[in-house]
N, C-alpha and C positions, 0 to 999 in steps of 0.2 A: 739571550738574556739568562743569568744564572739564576732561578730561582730560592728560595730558602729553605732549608727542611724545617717542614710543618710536623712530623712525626710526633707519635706521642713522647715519647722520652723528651724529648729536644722540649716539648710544650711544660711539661712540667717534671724538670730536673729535679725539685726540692720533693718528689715525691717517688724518685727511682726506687728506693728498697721498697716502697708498698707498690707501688706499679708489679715490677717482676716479681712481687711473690703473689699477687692477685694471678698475674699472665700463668706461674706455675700451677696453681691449685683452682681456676675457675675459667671453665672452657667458654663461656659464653661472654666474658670477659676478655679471653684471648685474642676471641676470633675475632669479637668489636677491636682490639685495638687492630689488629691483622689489617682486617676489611681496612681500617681510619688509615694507614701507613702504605697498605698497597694503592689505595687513591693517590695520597701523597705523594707517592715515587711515582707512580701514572700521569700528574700534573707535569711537575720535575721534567718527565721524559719530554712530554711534547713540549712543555714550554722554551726546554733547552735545544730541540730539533728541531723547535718553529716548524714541525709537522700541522700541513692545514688540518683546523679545528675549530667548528663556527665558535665565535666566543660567548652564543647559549649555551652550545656543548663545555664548556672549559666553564662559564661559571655553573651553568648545574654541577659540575663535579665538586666545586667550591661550596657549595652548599653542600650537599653529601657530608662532604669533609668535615664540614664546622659541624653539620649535626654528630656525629661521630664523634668527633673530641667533646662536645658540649654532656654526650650520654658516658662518653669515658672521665670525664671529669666530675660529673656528680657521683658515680661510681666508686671512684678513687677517693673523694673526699666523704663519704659517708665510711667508706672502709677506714679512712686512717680518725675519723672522729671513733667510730666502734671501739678501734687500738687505745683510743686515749681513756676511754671510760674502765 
């Protein structure tokens, strides 16, 4: 089964120039999306290997995930509110 890319970019396109110049100038920002996108590609992998993985194990990582983009997105949208004022 081909999964979908959940990655930040992919999650919110309408917000790439504030995305990447957050990822350039704020490490702790980075590395939250980093962590958020190598889960992603880590789902990806097994889901497309059908490598066994109890699916507590596959939805806890699902979880992870959404908290991740959920803490990258209030992140992202308080930045580009700051940019507007």
């Amino acid at each position: 089964m081909l999964s979908e890319h959940h990655d930040i970019s992919h999650e919110f396109p309408e917000w790439r120039v504030m995305l990447d110049s957050l990822r350039a100038t704020d490490q702790k920002f980075d590395a939250l999306v980093a962590k958020h996108d190598y889960i992603d590609d880590e789902i990806r992998r097994l889901e497309e290997s059908q490598l066994p993985i109890s699916d507590t194990e596959i939805e806890k990582m699902k979880f992870q995930r959404a908290a991740l983009k959920d803490q990258s997105y209030q992140l992202l949208r308080a930045a580009v509110e700051a940019a507007k004022s």
